[in-house]
SERO-4910 file (N, C-alpha, C, O; in steps of 0.05 Angstrom, whole numbers):
BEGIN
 pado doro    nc1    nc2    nc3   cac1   cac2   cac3    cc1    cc2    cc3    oc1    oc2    oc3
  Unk    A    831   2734   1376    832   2721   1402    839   2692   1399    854   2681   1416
  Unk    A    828   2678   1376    839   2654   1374    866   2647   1369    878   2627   1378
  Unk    A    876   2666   1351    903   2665   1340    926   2669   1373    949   2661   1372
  Unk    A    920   2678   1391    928   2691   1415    925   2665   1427    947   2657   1436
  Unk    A    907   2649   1431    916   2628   1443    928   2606   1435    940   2591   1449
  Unk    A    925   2604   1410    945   2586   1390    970   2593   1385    985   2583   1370
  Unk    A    973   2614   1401   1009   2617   1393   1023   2619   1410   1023   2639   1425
  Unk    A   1038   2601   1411   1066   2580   1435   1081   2604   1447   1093   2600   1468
  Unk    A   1082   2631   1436   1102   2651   1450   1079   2663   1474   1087   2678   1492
  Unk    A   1048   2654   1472   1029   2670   1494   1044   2650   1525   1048   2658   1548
  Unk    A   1048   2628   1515   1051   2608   1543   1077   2613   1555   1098   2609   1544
  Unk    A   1072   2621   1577   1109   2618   1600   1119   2596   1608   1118   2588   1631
  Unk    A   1130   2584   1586   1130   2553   1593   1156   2557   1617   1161   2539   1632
  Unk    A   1173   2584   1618   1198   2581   1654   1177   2582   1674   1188   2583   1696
  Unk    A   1151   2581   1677   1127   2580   1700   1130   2551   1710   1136   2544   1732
  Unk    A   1124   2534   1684   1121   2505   1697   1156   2494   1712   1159   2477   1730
  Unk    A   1174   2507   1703   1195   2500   1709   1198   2491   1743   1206   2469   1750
  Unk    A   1191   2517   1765   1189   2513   1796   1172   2481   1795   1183   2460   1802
  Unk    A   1150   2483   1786   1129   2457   1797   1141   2432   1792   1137   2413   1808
  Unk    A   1155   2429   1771   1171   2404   1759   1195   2400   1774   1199   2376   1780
  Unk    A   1217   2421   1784   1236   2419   1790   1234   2401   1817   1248   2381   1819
  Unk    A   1223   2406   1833   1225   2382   1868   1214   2363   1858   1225   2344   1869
  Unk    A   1195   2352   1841   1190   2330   1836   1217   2308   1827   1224   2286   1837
  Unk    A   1229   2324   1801   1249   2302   1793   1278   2311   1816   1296   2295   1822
  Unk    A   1277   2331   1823   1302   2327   1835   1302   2316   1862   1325   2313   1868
  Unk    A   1286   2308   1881   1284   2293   1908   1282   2264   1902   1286   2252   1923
  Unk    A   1278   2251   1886   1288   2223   1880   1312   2222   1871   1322   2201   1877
  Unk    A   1325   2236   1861   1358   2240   1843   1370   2244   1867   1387   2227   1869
  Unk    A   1369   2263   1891   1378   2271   1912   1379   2245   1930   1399   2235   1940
  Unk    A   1359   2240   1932   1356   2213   1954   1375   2194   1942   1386   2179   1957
  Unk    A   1380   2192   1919   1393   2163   1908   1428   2167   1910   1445   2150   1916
  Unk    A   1433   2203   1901   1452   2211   1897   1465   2195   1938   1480   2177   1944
  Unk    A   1452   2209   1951   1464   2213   1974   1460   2177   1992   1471   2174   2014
  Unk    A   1447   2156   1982   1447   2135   1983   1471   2123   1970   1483   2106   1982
  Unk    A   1480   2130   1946   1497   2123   1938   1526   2118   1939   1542   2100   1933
  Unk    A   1525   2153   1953   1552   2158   1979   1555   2150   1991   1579   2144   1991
  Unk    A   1540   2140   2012   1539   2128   2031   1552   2091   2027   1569   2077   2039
  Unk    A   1541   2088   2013   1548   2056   2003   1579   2064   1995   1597   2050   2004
  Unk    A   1584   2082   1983   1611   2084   1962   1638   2090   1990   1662   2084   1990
  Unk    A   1621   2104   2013   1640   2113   2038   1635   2086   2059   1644   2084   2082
  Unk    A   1623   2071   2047   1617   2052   2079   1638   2031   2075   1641   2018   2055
  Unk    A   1653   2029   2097   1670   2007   2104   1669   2001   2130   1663   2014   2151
  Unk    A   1677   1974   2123   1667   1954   2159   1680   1962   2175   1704   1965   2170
  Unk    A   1668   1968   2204   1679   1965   2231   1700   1950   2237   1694   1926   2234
  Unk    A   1724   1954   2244   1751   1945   2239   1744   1932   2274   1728   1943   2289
  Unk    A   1758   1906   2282   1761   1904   2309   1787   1914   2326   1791   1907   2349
  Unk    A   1808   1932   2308   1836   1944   2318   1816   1968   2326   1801   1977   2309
  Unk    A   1818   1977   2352   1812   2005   2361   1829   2023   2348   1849   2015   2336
  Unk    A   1824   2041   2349   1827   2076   2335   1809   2092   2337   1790   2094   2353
  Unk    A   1821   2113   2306   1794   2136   2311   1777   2114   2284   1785   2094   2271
  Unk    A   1751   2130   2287   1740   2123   2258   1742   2138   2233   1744   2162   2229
  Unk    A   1742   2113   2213   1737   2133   2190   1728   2164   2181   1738   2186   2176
  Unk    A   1694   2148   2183   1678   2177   2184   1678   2193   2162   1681   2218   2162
  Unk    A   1673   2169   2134   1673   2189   2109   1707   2208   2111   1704   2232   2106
  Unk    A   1728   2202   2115   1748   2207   2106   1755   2231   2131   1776   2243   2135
  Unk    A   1732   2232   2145   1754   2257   2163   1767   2241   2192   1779   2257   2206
  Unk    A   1766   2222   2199   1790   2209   2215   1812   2208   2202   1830   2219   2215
  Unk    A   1820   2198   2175   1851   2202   2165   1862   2231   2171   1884   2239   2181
  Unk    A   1839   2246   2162   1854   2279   2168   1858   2290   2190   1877   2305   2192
  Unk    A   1841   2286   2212   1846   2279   2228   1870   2276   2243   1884   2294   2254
  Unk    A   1876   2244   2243   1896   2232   2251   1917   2245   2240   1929   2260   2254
  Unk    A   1923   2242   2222   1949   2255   2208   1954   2289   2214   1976   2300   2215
  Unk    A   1930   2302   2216   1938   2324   2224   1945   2324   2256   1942   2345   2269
  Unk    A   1956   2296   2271   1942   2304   2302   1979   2298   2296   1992   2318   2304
  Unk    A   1997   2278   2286   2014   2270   2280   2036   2291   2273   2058   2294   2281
  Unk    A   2023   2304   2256   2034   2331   2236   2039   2354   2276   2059   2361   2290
  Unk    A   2022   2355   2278   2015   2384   2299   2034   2373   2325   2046   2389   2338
  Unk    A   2036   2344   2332   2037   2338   2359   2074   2329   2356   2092   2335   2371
  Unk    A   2075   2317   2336   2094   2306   2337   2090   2268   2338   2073   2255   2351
  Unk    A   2109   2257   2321   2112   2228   2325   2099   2224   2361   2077   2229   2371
  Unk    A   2119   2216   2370   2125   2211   2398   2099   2223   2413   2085   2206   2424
  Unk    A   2093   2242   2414   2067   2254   2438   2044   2241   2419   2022   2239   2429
  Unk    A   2046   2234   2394   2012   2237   2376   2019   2204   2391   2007   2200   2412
  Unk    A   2033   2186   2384   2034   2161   2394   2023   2155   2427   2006   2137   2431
  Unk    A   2033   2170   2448   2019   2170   2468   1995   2181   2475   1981   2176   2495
  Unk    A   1989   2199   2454   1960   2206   2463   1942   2181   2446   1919   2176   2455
  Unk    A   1951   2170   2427   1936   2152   2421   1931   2122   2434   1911   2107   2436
  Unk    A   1959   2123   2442   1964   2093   2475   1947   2096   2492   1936   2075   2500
  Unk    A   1938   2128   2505   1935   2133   2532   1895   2129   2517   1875   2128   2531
  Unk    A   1896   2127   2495   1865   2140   2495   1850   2106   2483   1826   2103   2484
  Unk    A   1872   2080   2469   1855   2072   2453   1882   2042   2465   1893   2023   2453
  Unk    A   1882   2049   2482   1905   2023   2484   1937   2021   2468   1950   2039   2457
  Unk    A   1944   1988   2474   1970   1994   2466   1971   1986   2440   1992   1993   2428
  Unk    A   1948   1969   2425   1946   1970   2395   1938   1981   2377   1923   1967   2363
  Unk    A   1943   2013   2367   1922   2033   2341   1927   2030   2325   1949   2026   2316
  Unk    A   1904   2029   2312   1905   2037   2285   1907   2066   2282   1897   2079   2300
  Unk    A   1918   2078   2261   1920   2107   2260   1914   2107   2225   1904   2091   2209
  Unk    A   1922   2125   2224   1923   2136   2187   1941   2169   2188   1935   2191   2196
  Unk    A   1972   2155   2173   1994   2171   2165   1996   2173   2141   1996   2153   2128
  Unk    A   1997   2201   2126   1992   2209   2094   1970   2195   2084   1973   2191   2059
  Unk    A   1947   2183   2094   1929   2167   2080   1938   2137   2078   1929   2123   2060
  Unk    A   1957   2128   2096   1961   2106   2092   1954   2089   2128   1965   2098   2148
  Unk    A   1937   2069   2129   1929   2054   2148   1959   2039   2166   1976   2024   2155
  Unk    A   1960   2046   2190   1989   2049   2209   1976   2035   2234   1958   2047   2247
  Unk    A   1987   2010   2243   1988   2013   2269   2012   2017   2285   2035   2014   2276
  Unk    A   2006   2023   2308   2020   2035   2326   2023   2014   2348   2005   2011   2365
  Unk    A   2047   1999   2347   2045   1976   2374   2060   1984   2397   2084   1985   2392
  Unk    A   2054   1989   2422   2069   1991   2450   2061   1980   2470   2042   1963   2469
  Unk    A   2076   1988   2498   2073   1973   2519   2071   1990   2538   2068   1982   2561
***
């Protein structure tokens, strides 16, 4: 009986595994996803447009460009955000000046 508890193959050490695991991984998570956030944050532009939004305004935009056409994506962006936008074409920052 003694030998039975002295020996390392009686213990399930994959048991303690669940109890340990939310401990270390919800600080790693919180930091991970703090981190993003800092790494995606860029300042409020004062040129109206769409927003960023963590990268889905570029796709967005460019897909509205792609689908609509030059000419109509340009007026729906006049008619919705004025006559000065900013837009985003292939990932590259565009404004759009009219009258």
């Amino acid at each position: 009986m003694v030998l039975e508890t002295l020996n390392p193959m009686h213990y399930n050490l994959t048991s303690l595994v669940p109890d340990t695991m939310p401990v270390a991984t919800v600080p790693i998570l919180i930091l991970m996803c703090f981190l993003f956030l800092i790494w995606n944050h860029e300042e409020t532009s004062s040129i109206p447009g769409p927003g960023y939004c963590m990268g889905i305004g570029p796709l967005i935009s460019h897909g509205r460009f792609l689908w609509m056409g030059v000419g109509n994506a340009c007026n729906y962006y006049n008619k919705t955000y004025g006559e000065f936008v900013r837009v985003w074409i292939s990932g590259e920052e565009t404004f759009i000046i009219s009258k």
